[in-house]
C-alpha positions as CSV (number, residue, x, y, z in Angstrom):
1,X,10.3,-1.1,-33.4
2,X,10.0,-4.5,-32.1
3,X,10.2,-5.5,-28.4
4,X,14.1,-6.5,-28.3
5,X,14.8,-3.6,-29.9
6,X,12.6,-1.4,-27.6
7,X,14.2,-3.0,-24.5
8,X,17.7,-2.5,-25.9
9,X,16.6,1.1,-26.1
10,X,15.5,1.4,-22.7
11,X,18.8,0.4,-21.4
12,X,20.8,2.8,-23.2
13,X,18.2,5.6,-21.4
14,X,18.0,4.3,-18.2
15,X,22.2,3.2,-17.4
16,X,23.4,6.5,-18.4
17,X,20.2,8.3,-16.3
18,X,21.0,6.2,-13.3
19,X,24.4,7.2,-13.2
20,X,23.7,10.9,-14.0
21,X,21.6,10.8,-10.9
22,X,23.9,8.6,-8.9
23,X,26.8,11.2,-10.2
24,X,26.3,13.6,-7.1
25,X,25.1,10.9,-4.0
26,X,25.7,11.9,-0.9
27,X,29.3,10.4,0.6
28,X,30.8,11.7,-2.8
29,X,34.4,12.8,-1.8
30,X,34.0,16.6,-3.2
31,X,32.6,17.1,0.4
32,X,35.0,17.3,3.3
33,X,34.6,19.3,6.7
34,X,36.3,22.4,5.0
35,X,33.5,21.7,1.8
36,X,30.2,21.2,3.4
37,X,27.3,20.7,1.8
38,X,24.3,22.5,2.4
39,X,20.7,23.0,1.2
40,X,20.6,22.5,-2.4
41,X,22.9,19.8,-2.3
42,X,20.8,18.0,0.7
43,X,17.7,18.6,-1.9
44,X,19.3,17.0,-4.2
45,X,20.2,14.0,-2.2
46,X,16.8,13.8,-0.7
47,X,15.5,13.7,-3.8
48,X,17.7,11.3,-5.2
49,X,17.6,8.8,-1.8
50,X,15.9,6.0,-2.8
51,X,17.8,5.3,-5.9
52,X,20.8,5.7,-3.0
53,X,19.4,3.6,-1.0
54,X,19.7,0.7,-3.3
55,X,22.8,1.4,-4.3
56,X,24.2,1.5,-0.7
57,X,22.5,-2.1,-0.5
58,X,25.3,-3.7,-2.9
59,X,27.7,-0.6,-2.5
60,X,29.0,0.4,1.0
61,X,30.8,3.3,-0.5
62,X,27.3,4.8,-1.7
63,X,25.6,6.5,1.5
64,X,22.1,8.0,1.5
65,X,23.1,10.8,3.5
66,X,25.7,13.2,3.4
67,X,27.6,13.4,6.8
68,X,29.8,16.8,5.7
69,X,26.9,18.9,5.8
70,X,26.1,22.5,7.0
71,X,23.1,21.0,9.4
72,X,20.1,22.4,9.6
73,X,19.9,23.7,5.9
74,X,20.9,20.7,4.7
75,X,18.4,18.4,6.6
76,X,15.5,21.1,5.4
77,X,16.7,20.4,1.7
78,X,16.7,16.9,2.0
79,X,13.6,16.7,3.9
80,X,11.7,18.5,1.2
81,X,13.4,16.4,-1.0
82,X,12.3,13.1,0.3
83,X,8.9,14.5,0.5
84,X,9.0,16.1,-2.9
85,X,9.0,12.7,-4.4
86,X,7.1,10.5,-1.6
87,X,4.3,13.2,-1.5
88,X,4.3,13.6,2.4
89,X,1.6,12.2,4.4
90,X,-0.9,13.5,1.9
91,X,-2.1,10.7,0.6
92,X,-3.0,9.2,4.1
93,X,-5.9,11.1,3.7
94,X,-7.5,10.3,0.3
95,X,-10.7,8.4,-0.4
96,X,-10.2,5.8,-2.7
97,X,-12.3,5.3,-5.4
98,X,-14.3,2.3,-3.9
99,X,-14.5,4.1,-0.9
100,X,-15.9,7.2,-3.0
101,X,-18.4,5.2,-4.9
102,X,-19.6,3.1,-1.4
103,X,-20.8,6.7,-0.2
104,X,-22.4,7.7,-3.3
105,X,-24.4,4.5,-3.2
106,X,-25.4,4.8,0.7
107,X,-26.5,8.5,-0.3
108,X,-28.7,7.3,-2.7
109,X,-30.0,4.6,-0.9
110,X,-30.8,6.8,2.1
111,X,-32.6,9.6,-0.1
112,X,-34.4,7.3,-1.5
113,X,-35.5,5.6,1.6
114,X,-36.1,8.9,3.1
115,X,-38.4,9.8,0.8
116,X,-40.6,6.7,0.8
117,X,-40.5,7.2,4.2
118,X,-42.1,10.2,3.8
119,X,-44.5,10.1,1.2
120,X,-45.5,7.2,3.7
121,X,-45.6,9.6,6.8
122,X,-47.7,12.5,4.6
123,X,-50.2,10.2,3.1
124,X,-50.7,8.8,6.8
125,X,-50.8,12.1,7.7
126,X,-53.4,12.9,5.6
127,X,-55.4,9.6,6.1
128,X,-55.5,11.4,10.0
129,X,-56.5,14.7,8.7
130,X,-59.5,13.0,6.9
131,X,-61.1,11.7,10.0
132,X,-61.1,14.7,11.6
133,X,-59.2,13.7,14.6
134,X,-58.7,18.1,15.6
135,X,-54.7,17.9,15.8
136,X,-52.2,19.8,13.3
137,X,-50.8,17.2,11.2
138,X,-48.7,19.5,9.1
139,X,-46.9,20.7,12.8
140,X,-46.7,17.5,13.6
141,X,-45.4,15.5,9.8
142,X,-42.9,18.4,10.4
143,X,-41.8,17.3,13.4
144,X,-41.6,13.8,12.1
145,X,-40.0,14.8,9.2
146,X,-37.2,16.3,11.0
147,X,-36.6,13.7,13.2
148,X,-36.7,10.6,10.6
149,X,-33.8,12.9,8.7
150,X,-31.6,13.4,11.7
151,X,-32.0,9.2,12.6
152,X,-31.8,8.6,9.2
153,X,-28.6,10.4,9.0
154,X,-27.3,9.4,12.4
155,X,-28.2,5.2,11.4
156,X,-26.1,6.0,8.3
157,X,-23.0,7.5,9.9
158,X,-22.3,4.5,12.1
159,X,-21.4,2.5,9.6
């Protein structure tokens, strides 16, 4: 299939999917004050609202939002709607990749660094022991230990 013919076939997909979805829009005259429509309807149309909302750019007659509705139902349908295909606030949240692989990097970094630092602490530690200075050095690289982590951890975190 070659590209003209591939694009012909797109337009023959999308024109009669855009109006199949455009076919119930909100401000369709089916709904009056005596023929409300409620929450599966305002689903629909929340679902459907961006591809209204471009419409109702060139087309006054296409609105986004049915006015003849039952109220609260209907807002709760379009509401999900909307979020349905927007996703919510959700994403707001999410790590991006770079973001991911930044941390993975500074984790490595900082184990590595911590444990030169203390292989560096522990032979020192030992270099003490040697000369017979009386103190506890394990107590004490322990100690050390413990606090290099937490600064370690703490220089890290700032950034």
């Amino acid at each position: 299939m070659n590209s003209h013919n591939f694009l012909s076939f797109k337009l023959l997909i999308f024109i009669p999917l855009l109006l199949l979805l455009t076919s119930c829009a909100a401000g369709d005259a089916q709904f009056t004050p005596e023929s409300l429509s409620g929450f599966w309807y305002g689903l629909w149309h929340g679902i459907i609202s961006f591809i209204s909302m471009i419409i109702h750019i060139f087309n006054d007659n296409v609105i986004v939002y049915e006015i003849n509705n039952t109220g609260g139902w209907y807002d709760f349908g379009f509401l999900l709607g909307v979020i349905s295909i927007w996703g919510g606030g959700s994403h707001m949240t999410c790590k991006s990749a770079a973001d991911k692989k930044r941390n993975k990097e500074r984790d490595e970094i900082s184990d590595k660094v911590e444990t030169k630092v203390m292989r560096k602490l522990k032979k020192w530690a030992e270099d003490e022991e040697n000369t017979d200075s009386g103190e506890d050095w394990e107590e004490i690289g322990g100690k050390v230990e413990k606090k290099l982590k937490r600064k370690i951890r703490e220089w890290a975190e700032k950034e």
